[in-house]
C-alpha positions as CSV (number, residue, x, y, z in Angstrom):
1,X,189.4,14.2,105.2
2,X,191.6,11.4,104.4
3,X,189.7,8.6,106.5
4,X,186.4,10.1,105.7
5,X,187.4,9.8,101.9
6,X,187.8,6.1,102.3
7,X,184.2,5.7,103.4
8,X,180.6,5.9,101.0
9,X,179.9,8.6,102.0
10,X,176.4,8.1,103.9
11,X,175.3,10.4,106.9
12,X,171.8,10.8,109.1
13,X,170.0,13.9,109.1
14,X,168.4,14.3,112.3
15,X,167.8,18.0,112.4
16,X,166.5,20.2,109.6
17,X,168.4,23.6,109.9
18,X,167.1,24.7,106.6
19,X,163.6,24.8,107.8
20,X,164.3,27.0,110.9
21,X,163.5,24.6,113.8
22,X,165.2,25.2,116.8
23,X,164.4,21.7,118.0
24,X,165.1,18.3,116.2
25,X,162.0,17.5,114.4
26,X,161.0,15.0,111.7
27,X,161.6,12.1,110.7
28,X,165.7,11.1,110.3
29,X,166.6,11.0,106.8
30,X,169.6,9.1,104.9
31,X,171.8,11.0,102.8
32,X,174.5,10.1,100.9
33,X,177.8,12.1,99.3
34,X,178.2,12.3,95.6
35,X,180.5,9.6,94.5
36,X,181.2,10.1,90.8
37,X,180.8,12.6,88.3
38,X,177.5,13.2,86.5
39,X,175.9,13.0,89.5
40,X,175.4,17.2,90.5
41,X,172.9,19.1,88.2
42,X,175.7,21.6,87.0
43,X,172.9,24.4,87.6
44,X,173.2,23.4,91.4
45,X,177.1,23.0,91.1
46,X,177.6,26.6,89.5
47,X,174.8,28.0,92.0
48,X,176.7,26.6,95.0
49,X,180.2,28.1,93.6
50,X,179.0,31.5,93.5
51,X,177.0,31.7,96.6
52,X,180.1,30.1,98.9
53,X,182.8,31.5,96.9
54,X,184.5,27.7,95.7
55,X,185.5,25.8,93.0
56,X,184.3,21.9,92.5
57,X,187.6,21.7,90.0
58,X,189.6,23.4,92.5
59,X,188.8,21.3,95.8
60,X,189.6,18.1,93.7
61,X,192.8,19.0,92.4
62,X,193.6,19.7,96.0
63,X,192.2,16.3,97.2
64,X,194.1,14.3,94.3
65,X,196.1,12.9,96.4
66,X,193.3,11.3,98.6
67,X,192.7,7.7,97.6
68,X,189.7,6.0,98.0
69,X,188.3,3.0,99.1
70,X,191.2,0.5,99.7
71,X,189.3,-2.8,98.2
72,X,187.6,-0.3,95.6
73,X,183.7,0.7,95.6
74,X,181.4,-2.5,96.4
75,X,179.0,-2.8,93.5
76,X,175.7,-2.4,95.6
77,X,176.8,0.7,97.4
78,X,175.6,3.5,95.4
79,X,172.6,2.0,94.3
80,X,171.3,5.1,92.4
81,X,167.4,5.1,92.7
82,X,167.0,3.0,95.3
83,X,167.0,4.1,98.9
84,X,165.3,3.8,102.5
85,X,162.3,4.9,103.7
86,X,161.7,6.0,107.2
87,X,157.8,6.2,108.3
88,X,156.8,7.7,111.6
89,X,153.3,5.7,112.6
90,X,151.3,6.2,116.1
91,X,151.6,2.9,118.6
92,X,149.8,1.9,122.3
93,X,152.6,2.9,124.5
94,X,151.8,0.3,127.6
95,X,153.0,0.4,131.1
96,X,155.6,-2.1,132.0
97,X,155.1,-3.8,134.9
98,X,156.5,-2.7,138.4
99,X,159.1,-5.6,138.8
100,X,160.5,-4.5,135.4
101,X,161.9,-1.2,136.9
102,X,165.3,-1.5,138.5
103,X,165.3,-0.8,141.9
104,X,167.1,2.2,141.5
105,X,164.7,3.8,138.9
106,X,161.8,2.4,141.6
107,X,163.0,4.3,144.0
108,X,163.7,7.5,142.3
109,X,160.2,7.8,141.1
């Protein structure tokens, strides 16, 4: 936790366990961690504490310690409103030509 506190805080989702797929499907989606306070609807905060059994105030007191970004947060990193947009679109798929295969793969097929 002490590395990964020094970082923004941003992950890929590839698989969406929440929906039940036993497989990886979708399209890949950006998320990013909460970085300051104000951020969490409290309704979602307290709603989160009670089902898991923690406390929000009680994980940062034990994380105090942590520090954060050596050079400090860069000022385009949490741009709050703005993010990236992933579209999945249909394309030709077209059959390289033979002498684009290795040999190896030539041979194997």
């Amino acid at each position: 936790m002490e590395k990964v506190c020094k970082t923004y805080g941003k992950v890929w989702h590839f698989w969406e366990v929440d929906k039940g797929y036993n497989l990886p499907l979708g399209i890949p989606r950006v998320m990013m961690a909460l970085t300051r306070d104000g951020q969490l609807d409290e309704g979602l905060k307290k709603g989160v504490e009670e089902r898991y059994g923690v406390s929000f105030d009680k994980e940062r007191l034990n994380r105090a310690y942590m520090s954060g970004p050596e050079h400090g947060v860069h000022p385009l990193a949490n741009g709050a409103g703005k993010g990236l947009k992933t579209e999945l679109r249909e394309t030709d798929c077209v059959k390289p030509p033979a002498d684009s295969v290795s040999p190896v793969l030539r041979a194997s097929v």
